[in-house]
N, C-alpha and C positions, 0 to 999 in steps of 0.2 A: 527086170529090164528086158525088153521086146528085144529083137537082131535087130540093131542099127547098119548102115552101108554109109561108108564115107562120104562126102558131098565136096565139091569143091566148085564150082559156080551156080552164080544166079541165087534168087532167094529162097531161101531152103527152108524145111518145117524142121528144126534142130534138136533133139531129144536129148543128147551129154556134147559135151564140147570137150577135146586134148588140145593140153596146154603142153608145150615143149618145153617142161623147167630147163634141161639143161644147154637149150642153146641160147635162151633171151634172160636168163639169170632167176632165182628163186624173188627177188626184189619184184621184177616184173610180172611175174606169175601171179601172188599174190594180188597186183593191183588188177590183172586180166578179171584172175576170178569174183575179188571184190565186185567188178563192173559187172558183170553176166549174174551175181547171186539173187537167187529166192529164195523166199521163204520155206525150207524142205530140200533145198539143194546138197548132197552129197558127193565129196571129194575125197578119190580112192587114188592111192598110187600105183604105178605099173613099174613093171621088174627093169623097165629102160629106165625111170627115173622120171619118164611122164608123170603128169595127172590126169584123170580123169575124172569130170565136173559131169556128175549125173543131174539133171535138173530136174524138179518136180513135176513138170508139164512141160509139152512139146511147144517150141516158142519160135516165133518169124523174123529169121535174121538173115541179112546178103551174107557170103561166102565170101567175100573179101573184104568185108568189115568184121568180122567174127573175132573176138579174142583167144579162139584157139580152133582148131579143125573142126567142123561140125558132124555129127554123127545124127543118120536119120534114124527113128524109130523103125523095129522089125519085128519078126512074130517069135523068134527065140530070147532068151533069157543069157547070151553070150554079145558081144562085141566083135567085129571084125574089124581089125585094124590094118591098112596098107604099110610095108617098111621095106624097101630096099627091094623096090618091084614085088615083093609076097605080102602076102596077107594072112594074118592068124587071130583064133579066137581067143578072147578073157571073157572071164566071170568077172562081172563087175562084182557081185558080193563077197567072191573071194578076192578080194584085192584088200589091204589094209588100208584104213582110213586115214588123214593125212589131217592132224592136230592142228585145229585153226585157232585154239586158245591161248598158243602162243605167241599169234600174231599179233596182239595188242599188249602194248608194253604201258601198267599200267602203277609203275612204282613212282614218276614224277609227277602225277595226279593229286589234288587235294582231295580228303578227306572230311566231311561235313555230317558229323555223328548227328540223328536226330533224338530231341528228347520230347515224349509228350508230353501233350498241351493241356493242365489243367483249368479248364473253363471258370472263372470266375461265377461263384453264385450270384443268383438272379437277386435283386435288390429287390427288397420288402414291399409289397402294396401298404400305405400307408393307411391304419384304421380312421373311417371316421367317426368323432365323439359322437357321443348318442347325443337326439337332439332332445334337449333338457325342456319340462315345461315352461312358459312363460308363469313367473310366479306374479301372484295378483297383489298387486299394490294399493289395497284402499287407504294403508295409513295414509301413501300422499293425497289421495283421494279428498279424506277429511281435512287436510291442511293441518295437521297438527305433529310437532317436533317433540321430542325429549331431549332435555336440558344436556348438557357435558355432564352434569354431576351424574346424570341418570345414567347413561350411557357408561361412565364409571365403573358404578354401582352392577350396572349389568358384569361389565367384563370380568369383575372380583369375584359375581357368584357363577365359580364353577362346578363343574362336575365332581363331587368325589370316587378318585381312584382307590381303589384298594391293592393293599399290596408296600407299592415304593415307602421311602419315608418323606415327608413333604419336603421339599426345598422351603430355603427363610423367603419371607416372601411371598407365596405362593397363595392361593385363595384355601388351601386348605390347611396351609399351616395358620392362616389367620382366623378359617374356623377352629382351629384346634384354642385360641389366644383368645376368641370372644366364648369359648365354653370358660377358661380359666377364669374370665373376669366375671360371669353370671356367678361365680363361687365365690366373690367376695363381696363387699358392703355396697360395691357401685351398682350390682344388677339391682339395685332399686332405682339409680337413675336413669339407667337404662329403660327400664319399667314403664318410669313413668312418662318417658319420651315418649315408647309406643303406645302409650294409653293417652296421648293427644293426637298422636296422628290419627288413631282407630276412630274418635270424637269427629275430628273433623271430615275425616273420609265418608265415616257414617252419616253426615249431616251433610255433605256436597250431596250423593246419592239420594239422602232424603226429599230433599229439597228439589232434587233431577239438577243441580249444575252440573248436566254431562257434561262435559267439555272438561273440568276440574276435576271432578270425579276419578275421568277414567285416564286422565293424564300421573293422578298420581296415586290408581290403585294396584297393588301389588298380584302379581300373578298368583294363583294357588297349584299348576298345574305339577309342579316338582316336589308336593307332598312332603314330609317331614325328615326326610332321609337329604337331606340337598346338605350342602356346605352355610354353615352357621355364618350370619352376620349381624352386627349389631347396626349396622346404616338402616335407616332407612330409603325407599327408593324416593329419588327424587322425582318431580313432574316430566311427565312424556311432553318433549316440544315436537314428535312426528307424527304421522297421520294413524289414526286411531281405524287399523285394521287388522285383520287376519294376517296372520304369517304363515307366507306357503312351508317354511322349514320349522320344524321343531324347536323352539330355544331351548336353553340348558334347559334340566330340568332340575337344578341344583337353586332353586331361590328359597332359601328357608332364614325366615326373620321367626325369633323364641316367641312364638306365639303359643297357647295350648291348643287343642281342639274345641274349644268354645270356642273363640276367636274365628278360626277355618272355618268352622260351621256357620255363624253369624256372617263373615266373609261370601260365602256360597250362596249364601240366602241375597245378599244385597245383589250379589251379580245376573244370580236367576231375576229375579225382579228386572232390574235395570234391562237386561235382553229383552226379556217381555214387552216393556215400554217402549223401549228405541224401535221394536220391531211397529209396534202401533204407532207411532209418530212417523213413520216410514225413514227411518235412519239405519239405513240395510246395513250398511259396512262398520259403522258402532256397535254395531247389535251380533253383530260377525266377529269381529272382534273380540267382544265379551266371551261369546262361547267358546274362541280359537284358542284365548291368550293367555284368556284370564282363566276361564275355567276347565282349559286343556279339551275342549269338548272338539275336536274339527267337526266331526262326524255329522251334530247338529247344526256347525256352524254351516256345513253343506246342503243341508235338508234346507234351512233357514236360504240361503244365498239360492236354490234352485224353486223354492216356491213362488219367489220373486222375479224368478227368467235370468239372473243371474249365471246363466251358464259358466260365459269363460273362467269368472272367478270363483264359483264352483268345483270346476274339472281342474285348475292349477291348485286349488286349496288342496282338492282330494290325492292329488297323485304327488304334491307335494309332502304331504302328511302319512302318507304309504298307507290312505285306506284301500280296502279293496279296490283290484286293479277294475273289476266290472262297472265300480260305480263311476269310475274316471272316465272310462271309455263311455259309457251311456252320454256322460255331460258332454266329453268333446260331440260329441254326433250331433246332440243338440245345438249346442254352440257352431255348428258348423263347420267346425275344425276336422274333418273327416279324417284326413288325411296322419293326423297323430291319434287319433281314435282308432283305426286299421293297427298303427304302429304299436302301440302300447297292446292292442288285443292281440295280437302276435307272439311278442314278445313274452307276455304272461298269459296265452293260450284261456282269453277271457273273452270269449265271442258268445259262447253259451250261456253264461251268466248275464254279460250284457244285451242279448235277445233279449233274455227273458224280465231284465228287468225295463227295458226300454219299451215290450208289447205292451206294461200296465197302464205307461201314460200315452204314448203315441204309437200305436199300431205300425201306420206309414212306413214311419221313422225307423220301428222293428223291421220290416220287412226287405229295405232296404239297407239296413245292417247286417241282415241276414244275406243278401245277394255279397254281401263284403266278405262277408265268412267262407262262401261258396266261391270267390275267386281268390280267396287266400289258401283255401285249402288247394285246389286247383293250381294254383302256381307252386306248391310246394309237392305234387305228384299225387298226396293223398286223395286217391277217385273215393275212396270208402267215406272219410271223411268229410269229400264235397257231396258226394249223396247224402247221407245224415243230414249233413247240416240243411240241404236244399231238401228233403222229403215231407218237413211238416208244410211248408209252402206252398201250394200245388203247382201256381203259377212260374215257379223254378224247377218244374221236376226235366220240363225240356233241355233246361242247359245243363244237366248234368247229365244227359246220355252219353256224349262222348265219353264219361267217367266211368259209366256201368262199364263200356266195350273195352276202351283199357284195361280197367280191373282185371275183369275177367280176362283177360289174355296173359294177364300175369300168372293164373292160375293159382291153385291152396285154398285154405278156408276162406279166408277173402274173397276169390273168384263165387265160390257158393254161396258166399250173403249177396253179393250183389247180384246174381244170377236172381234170387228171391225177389229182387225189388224189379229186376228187370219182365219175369214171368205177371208177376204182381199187377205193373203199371201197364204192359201192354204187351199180354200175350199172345206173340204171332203160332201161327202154326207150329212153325218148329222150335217153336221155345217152348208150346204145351209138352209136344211130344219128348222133348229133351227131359223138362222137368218128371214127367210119369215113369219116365227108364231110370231118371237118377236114382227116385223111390223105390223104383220095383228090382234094385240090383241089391245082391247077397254078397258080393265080396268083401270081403274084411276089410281090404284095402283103404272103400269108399266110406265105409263108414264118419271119420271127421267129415268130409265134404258133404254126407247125406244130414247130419244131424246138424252142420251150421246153417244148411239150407232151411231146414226145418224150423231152428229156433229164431231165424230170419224171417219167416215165413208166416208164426207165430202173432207176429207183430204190425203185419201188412197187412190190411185187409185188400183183397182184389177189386178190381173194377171191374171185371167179370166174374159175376156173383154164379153161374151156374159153372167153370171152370176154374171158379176158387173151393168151390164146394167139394170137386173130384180129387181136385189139387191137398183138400184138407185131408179129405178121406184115405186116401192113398201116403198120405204123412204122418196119418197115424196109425195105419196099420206096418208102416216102415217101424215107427217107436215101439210097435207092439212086439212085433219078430225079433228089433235089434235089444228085447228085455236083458234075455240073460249075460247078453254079454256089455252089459252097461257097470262101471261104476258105480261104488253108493254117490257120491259127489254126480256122476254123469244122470245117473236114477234120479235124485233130486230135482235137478235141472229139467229132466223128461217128462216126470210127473208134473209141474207147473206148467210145461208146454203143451202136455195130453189137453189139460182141462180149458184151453183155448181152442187148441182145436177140435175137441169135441162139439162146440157150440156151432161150429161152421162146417162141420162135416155132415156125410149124411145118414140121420138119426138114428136109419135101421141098421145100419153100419157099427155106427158108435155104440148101440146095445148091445149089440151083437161080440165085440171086440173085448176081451178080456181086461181087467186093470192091473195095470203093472207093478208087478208084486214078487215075482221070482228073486232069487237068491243074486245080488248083484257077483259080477266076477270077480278075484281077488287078484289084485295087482299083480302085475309080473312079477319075478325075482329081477335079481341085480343082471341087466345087460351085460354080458361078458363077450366082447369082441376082439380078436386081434386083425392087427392091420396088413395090409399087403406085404409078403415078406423083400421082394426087388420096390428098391426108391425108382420113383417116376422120373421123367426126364427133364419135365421143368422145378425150378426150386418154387418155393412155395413160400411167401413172405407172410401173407394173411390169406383170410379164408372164413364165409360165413355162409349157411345154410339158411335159405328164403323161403317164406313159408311158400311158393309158389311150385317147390319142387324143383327148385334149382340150387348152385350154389357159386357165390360169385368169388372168384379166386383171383390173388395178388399174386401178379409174379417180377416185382421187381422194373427192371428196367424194360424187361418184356412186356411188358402192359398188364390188362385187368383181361379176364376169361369168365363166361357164365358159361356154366357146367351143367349138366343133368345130373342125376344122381346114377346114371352107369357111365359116365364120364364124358360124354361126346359130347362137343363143344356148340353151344349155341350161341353165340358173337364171342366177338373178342373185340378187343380196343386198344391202339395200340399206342396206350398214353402208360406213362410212369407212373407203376403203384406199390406203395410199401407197404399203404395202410387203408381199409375201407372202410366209412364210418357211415352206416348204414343206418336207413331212416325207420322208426320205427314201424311203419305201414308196409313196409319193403318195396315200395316203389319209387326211390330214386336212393341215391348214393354219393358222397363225394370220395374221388380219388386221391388218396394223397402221396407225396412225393417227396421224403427227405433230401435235401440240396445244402448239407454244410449246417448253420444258425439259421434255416428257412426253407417249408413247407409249399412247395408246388400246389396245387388244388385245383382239380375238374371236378365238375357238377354230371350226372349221370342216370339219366331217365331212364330209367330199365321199361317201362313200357314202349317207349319208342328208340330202346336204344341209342337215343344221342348223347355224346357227350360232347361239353363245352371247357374252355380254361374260364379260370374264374378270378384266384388272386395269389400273388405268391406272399404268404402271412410269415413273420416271424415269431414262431409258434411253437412252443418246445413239446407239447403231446395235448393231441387231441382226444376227449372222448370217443367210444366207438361208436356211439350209437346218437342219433338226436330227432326231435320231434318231427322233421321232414323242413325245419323252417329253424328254428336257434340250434347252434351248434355252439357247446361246450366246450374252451380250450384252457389249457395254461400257459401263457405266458409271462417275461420278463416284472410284469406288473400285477400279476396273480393269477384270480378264475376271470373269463372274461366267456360272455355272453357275442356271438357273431348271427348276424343275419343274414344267411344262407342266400336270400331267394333276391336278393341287392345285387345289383351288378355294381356297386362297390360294397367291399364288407362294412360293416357297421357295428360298431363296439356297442348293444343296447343295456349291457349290465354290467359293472366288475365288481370283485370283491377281494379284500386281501390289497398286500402292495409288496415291494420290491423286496421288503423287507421277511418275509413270507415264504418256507418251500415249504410246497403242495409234494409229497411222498408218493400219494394215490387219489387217485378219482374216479368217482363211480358214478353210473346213474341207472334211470329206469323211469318210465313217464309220469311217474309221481313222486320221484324222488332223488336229491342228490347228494351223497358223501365226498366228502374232501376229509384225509388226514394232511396235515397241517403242522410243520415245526414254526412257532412263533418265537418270536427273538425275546431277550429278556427286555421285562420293564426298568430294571435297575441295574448297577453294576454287581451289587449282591446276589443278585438275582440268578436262578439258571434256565436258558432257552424251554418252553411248554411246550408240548407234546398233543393236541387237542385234535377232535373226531369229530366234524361240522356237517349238520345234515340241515340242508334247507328242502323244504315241498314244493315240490312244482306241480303245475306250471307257474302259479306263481312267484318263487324263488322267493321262498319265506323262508329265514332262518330259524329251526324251532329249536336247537338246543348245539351245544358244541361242548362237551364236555372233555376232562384231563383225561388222559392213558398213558400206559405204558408198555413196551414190549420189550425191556431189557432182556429178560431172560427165554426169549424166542429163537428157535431158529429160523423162522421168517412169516410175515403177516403179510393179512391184504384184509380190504374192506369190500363189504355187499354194498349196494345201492342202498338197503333199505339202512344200514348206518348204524351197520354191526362191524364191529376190530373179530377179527378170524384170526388166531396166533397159531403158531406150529411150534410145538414140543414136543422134546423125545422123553421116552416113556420109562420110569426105574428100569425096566428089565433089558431097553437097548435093541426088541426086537419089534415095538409098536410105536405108532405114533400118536401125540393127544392135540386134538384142537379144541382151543379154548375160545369161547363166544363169549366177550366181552370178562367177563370175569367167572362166567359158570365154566366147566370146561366137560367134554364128552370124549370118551375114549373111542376112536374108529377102527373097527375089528381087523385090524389090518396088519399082519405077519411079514416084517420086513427083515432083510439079509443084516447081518452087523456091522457089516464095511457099508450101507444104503443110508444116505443123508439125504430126506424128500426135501423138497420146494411146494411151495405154493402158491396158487393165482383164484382168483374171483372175478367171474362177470357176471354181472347182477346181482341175481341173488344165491348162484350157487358157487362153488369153492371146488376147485381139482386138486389133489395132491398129486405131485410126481413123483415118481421113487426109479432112480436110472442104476442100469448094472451096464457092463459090458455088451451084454448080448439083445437089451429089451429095456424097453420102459415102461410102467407100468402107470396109466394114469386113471385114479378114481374121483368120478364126481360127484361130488355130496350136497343137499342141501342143509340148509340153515333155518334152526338150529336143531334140526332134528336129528341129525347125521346120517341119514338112510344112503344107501350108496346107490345110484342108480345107475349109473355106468360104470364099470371097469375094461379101460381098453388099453391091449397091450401092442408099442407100435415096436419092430424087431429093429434096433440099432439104429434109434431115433439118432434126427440131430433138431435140436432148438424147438422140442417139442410144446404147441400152448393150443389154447384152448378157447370160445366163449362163445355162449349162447345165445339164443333171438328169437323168437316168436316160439317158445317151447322146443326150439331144436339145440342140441349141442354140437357144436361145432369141436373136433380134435382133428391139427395137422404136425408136421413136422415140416423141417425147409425140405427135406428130398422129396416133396410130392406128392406122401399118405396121406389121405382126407379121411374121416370118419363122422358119422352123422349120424346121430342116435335122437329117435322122436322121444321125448321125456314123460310124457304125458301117456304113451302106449306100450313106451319103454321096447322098442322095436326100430331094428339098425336100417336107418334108410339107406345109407352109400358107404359102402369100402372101396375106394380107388384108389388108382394112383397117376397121376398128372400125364399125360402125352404130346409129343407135337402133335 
């Protein structure tokens, strides 16, 4: 406090103001000071029983409007005050401050406690059904019905279950009733029933009464295993066509196989005819219905320009997904042609089957493949698919330049196609540094360049030539420390580019022959011993040399591999389900019964909201375009690249929990509790592996893992059990039924867990102080990493483009290349 000097007229610059408490009453004082306060304002008292209102800044007030005597600012740190004609100094800081918190009285006051506000979750985007083929109708076509009786007849022959005991009633307890009767005296009347029907059947076809014939000939396509009946069928009054669905396949009338055979003969014939009399859809029918043939029934219906009903025969009948798509193309139907080759990643096969009869047609199927790949981020993929083309090689430049900015082995194949198709300056000179560099480092990026390179012939023939030359003397230097696996693959590449290198070069250059290197030992890494600052929910290693990390309500983070953050985004992520190309991602977001979802183009960093699914766990990983989930209603197939989702597969129903699900781009497992079929019965345990892209189911067999202490399943559609071992101090993983002991020396109080992604398996085994997590593949048990993270919490793990991904929530990230068996990142999380 400056020396103030009393003031007493005119408008003064005011610095503290004295309030006289005891001649105008402390009530009044009070309201003075109230009137005159700021923000920062200090109230001291003086030993008369004054106050003294120091104010934070000097402030323009009259002298006889003041709420107490104004005091000007001075150059001392004292007060001069006037009293009874003298005047004497204070310290204003030594003066006690004068409690203003009692001036508000604040016991008759309400009280209005707040509680927070749990937000109601987001209501479900509602899926839309897959859009179903149109199934082709020629029965109504022909104009021809089956009877009620026939129609009967149909519904009685079911399928046989095995298993239940038949209900009375039932079509199979009625087959059970017409075997008992074939064993007594009537199966001769029986007999001889069927042995006029065959008379007459045989003599309609003879004679060509199609229309008779084939209303009342009996299907063959459910073979001898079907549910037994003694009816015969009666006349079809519906139209005499193809059936886009399968009917039962349970039609078995006690025929022997002479009869079938003699049956088969009349039907081949009869197709043959209908086809020369030009009766497409009788003749279609024959092959469909009767003789369970779609396959030709398709061939038959597309030689004729038959498309539409073609392509709904075929995709009805689950033939190959390529021949469907080729027919919609034809058919015009493009648009479900795209859809279907999508969904069952059947663009390649459809090319190729579509070049043999319409070129065009091909070419511009292909431009479809290249904006499908392309809308789903795959630049690798849209180059493939656009490089046999020439005339598409333009629209996939913007692909090469994304790629490559994403960096990793990917960035090096398309660099290849990019030098390849049009080598500017400094993409010659780029490519000759990449070959002519020694560091270990580079090696993946130098040899995917090379076996890219391999494949390309140049368009400059005298800078493809330098270009070869220089690429294989890279193969020649990088011999000894090649793989026999990597050796192999070198050696087929050598002798490609020998023929395009330059000759005296190539003689001259040694063939590679040296002692390949021998695999590393086991990875042994421990992790950062201080947890990082952000938690860490997931976590996946890109082949590009990044890694993209979930932090919860924090958003999603791309990381380098020594940590420093290259974007962030700052959307809700618990889980990333990352496309296998590594160029885009969805983010997801648990909310309650329902999954938030952003779509996330890591080339250009955008991300977008997409749908909120109610969706109980998603795969991690998907082809860049179907994404793999389970929910309420089983496995369900979603189409990523929709700006509404789109249910294009399911499997399973409500009835159904899904335990585990795996995949890998050619393959999916689902373990599976099925409910029982009877009340005898006990719920099944089954191990379902369908092939993709396709999504064929090829086998699903029984297991068990009673006596486990905990399983997981590979993609490739192996059951991984964990047991503990007689002695108490090892543990044994058992593969399906073989089982392999893993050399692994564990504490007696240590009870591991285990997890799988893809195709390899971690064991965890946790103490107090560390966690120890080894990952092994299947079924070999090799251990290739062991990493120890110190006082993990919720420590997991999964892999992706040959990287292993290990984090915990407090932040450790570990990243081990598998394939080099060399620790790309130990970090640990930072703001």
């Amino acid at each position: 406090m400056t020396r103030p000097s009393a003031l007493f007229r005119g408008t003064v610059r005011a610095a503290a103001l004295v309030i006289d408490v005891p001649l105008i009453g402390e009530a009044e004082a009070r309201h003075r000071v109230v009137t005159a306060w700021r923000p920062g304002t200090v109230v001291r008292a003086m030993p008369d029983g004054r106050w003294l209102v120091v104010l934070p800044e000097p402030v323009e007030i009259r002298s006889e409007r003041a709420p107490g005597l104004p005091l000007a600012a001075g150059d001392a740190e004292t007060v001069t005050l006037p009293s009874a004609g003298r005047s004497y100094d204070l310290r204003p800081a030594d003066l006690p401050g004068v409690d203003l918190a009692c001036w508000v009285d604040v016991a008759n006051l309400p009280m209005h406690v707040l509680a927070p506000i749990q937000l109601p979750p987001p209501q479900p985007t509602a899926l839309a059904p897959p859009v179903a083929a149109p199934a082709p109708d020629l029965r109504a076509g022909a104009r021809v019905r089956r009877s009620e009786a026939a129609e009967r007849v149909s519904r009685e022959l079911g399928a046989t279950q095995a298993g239940p005991r038949p209900a009375a009633g039932s079509p199979r307890a009625r087959g059970i009733l017409a075997r008992l009767i074939l064993r007594t005296p009537a199966a001769g009347v029986v007999g001889r029933r069927h042995a006029r029907y065959l008379r007459r059947l045989t003599e309609e076809f003879t004679r060509r009464q199609w229309d008779d014939a084939l209303r009342d000939a009996i299907a063959l396509g459910g073979g001898v295993g079907g549910t037994l009946t003694l009816r015969l069928p009666s006349r079809r009054t519906a139209g005499l066509a193809p059936s886009a669905r399968r009917t039962s396949a349970a039609r078995s009338v006690p025929f022997g196989p002479n009869v079938r055979d003699h049956l088969r003969e009349l039907y081949r014939q009869a197709a043959t005819a209908l086809e020369r009399e030009g009766r497409i859809d009788e003749a279609a029918f024959v092959l469909a219905d009767l003789l369970d043939q779609p396959a030709e029934a398709v061939a038959l219906l597309e030689r004729h320009r038959r498309f539409d009903l073609a392509a709904g025969l075929a995709e009805g009948r689950r033939l190959p997904a390529d021949l469907a798509v080729r027919l919609w193309w034809r058919a015009g139907r493009r648009d479900r042609a795209v859809e279907l080759a999508r969904a069952r990643g059947a663009f390649a096969a459809a090319v190729d089957r579509l070049a043999t009869v319409d070129r065009t047609a091909a070419r511009e199927l292909r431009g479809a493949w290249v904006a499908a790949c392309q809308s789903a981020q795959d630049h690798l993929g849209a180059v493939e698919a656009a490089w046999p083309e020439v005339g598409l090689r333009s629209v996939v430049i913007p692909d090469l330049q994304a790629g490559m900015a994403l960096g990793g082995p990917t960035a090096a194949t398309l660099f290849a196609y990019l030098v390849s198709h049009d080598p500017s300056p400094e993409g010659r000179l780029a490519a000759l540094a990449l070959l002519d560099r020694r560091d270990l480092a580079d090696r993946p990026a130098r040899h995917r360049f090379i076996a890219a390179l391999a494949g390309l012939p140049g368009a400059d023939k005298g800078f493809d030539r330098a270009l070869c030359s220089a690429a294989l003397r890279s193969l020649v230097r990088d011999d000894g420390q090649l793989s026999e696996v990597d050796k192999r693959t070198a050696r087929r590449i050598s002798r490609t580019l020998r023929e395009r290198a330059d000759p005296i070069l190539a003689a001259d250059l040694p063939p590679l022959w040296r002692n390949p290197v021998e695999s590393p030992a086991t990875v042994v890494v421990t992790a950062q011993p201080d947890p990082g600052q952000l938690a860490v929910h997931d976590a996946v290693a890109l082949p590009g040399g990044a890694i993209l990390v979930a932090h919860g309500d924090l958003g999603a983070r791309l990381l380098t591999v020594d940590g420093r953050i290259r974007a962030r985004w700052d959307v809700p992520a618990f889980q990333l389900v990352v496309a296998d190309h590594g160029g885009s991602a969805l983010l997801v977001a648990r909310r309650g019964a329902v999954s938030e979802v952003h779509r996330l183009d890591l080339a250009t960093r955008k991300v977008r909201p997409w749908a909120t699914l109610a969706v109980r766990r998603f795969v991690p990983t998907f082809d860049g375009t179907n994404v793999f989930a389970v929910d309420a209603d089983g496995i369900v197939v979603l189409d990523a690249l929709g700006e509404r989702p789109t249910a294009v597969w399911r499997e399973l129903d409500r009835e159904a929990v899904v335990y585990d699900i795996a995949r890998r781009p050619d393959s999916l497992a689902a373990l599976v509790l099925l409910p029982p079929v009877a009340a005898d019965q006990a719920a099944r345990l089954e191990l379902w592996r369908w092939e993709l892209p396709g999504i064929i189911l090829r086998r699903r067999p029984a297991v068990t893992i009673d006596d486990a202490l905990g399983g997981a399943i590979t993609a490739a559609g192996d059951l991984v059990t964990l047991l503990g071992a007689p002695d108490g101090s090892s543990y044994v993983l058992r593969h399906n039924d073989a089982r392999g002991v893993v050399p692994r020396r564990l504490p007696a109080d240590v009870t591991p867990t285990i997890a799988a992604s893809g195709d390899l398996v971690a064991v965890f085994a946790a103490t107090e102080q560390s966690t120890t997590v080894e990952v092994a593949t299947v079924p070999t048990w090799s251990v290739g990493v062991q990493a120890v993270i110190p006082r993990a919490v919720g420590p997991r793990f999964r892999a992706h483009a040959g990287l292993a991904t290990i984090f915990d929530q407090h932040g450790r990230i570990l990243v081990v290349d598998l394939a080099d068996r060399q620790v790309v990142a130990n970090l640990r999380t930072h703001l």
